[in-house]
C-alpha positions in Angstrom: -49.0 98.6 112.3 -47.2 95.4 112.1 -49.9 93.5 111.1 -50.6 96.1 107.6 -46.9 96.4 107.4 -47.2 92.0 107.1 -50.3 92.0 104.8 -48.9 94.6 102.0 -45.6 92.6 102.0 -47.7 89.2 101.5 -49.6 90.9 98.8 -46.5 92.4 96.9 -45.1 88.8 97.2 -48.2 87.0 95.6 -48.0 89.8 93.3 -44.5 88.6 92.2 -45.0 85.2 92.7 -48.2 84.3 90.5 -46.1 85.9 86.9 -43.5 83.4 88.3 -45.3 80.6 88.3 -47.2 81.6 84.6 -44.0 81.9 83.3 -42.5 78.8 84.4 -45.8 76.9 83.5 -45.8 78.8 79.7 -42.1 77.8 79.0 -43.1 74.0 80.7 -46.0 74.0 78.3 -44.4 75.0 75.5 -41.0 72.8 75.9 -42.0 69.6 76.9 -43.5 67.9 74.0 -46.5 66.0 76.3 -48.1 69.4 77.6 -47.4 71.3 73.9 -49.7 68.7 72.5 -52.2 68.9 75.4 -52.2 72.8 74.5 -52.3 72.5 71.2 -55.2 69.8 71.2 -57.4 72.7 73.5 -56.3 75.3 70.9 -57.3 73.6 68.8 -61.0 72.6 70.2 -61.6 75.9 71.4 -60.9 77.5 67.8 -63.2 74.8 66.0 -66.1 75.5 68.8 -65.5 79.0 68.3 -65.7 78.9 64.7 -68.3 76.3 64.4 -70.7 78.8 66.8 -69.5 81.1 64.2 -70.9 79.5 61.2 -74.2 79.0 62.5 -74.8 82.7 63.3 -74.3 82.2 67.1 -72.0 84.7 68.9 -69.0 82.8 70.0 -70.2 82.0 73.4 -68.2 78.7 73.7 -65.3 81.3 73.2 -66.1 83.0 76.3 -66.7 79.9 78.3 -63.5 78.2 77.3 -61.8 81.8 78.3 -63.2 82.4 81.7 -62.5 78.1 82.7 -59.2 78.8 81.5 -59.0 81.7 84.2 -60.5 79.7 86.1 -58.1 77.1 86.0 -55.1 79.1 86.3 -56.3 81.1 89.3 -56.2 77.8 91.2 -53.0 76.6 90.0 -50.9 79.9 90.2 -52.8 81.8 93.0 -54.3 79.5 95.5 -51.3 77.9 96.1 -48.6 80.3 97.3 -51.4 82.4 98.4 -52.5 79.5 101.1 -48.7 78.3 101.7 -48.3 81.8 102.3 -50.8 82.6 105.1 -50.3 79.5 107.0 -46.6 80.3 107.0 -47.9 83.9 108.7 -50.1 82.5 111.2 -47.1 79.7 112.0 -44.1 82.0 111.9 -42.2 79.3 109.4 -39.4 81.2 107.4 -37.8 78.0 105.7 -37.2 77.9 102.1 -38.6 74.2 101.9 -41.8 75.4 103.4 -42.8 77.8 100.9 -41.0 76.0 97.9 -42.2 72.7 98.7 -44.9 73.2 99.8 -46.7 75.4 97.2 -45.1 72.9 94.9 -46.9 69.9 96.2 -49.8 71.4 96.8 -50.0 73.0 92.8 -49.4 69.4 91.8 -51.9 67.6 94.0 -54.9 70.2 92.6 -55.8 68.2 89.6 -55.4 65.0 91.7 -57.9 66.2 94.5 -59.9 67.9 91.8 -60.4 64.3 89.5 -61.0 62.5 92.7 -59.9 58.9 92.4 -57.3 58.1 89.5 -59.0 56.1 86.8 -58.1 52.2 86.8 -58.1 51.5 83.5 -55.1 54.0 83.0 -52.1 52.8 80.3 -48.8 52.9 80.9 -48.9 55.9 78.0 -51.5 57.7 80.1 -49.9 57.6 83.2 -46.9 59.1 82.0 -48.1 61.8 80.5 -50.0 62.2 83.7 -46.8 61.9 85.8 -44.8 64.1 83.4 -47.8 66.7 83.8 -47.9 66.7 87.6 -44.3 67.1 87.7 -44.7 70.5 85.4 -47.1 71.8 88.0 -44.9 70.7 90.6 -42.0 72.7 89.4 -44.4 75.4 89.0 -45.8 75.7 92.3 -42.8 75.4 93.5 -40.9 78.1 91.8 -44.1 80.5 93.2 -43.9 79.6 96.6 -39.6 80.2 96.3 -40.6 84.0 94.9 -43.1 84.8 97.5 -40.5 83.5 99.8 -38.1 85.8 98.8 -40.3 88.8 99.3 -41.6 88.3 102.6 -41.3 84.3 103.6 -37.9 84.9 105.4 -39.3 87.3 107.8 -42.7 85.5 108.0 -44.9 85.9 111.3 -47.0 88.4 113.2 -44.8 88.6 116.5 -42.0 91.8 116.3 -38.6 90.4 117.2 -37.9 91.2 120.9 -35.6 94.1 121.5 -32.3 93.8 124.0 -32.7 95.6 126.9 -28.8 96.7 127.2 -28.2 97.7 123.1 -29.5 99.8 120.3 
């Protein structure tokens, strides 16, 4: 009974935690002015695709694809994250707030890293700031998912019921 008790509380904390993490990655995106131009560039593309499809008497299926890669994409950054930080804390009993916080945080930001594979050489100095300013974004994000889902159920993380005392209530 523990065990259901355990895997409804986990769920109710990625269900908290993943609107955390979209929120904090909408107000990133729209603040800093790196990201609102990334956005606004893939707006942008995905409107003239749309429109160009459109205009040739194609249904917007460009629409669709851009749509369900951007669900994609976020499912990986805001779920996967917490979700795996999450488990392993379960199966490891770990209850710290730098576990789930950092953790989820570093592994968020290390997603597009492992994703690209090796970092291009011939990267500018422009580039690699924005890239840095970017992976900093997604750390905060991760990082602000994994400190909700802590807060639900990552202080009392682990399968094992505290032992009782035999002498008191």
């Amino acid at each position: 009974m523990h065990l259901v008790g355990r895997l409804f509380l986990g769920a109710f904390a990625l269900l908290l935690a993943v609107p955390a993490g979209g929120s904090i990655l909408m107000l990133a995106l729209l603040v800093d002015p790196t990201a609102n131009a990334w956005l606004t560039n893939g707006a942008l593309a995905g409107v003239d695709m749309a429109l160009s499809d459109l205009s040739a008497g194609l249904p917007p299926e460009g629409l669709t694809l851009l749509i369900a890669g951007l669900a994609q994409a976020l499912f990986v950054l805001l779920f996967v994250p917490p979700a795996l930080v999450g488990f392993t804390g379960e199966m490891f009993s770990r209850r710290g707030l730098l576990w789930y916080g950092v953790g989820s945080g570093l592994l968020t930001a290390a997603l597009p890293w492992l994703a690209r594979g090796v970092a291009r050489p011939e990267a500018g100095p422009g580039l690699r700031t924005a890239e840095a300013r970017l992976t900093l974004i997604l750390f905060v994000v991760g990082a602000s998912a994994g400190l909700v889902y802590w807060l639900v159920a990552g202080r009392s993380a682990g399968f094992s019921r505290p032992e009782r005392h035999a002498g008191g209530a």
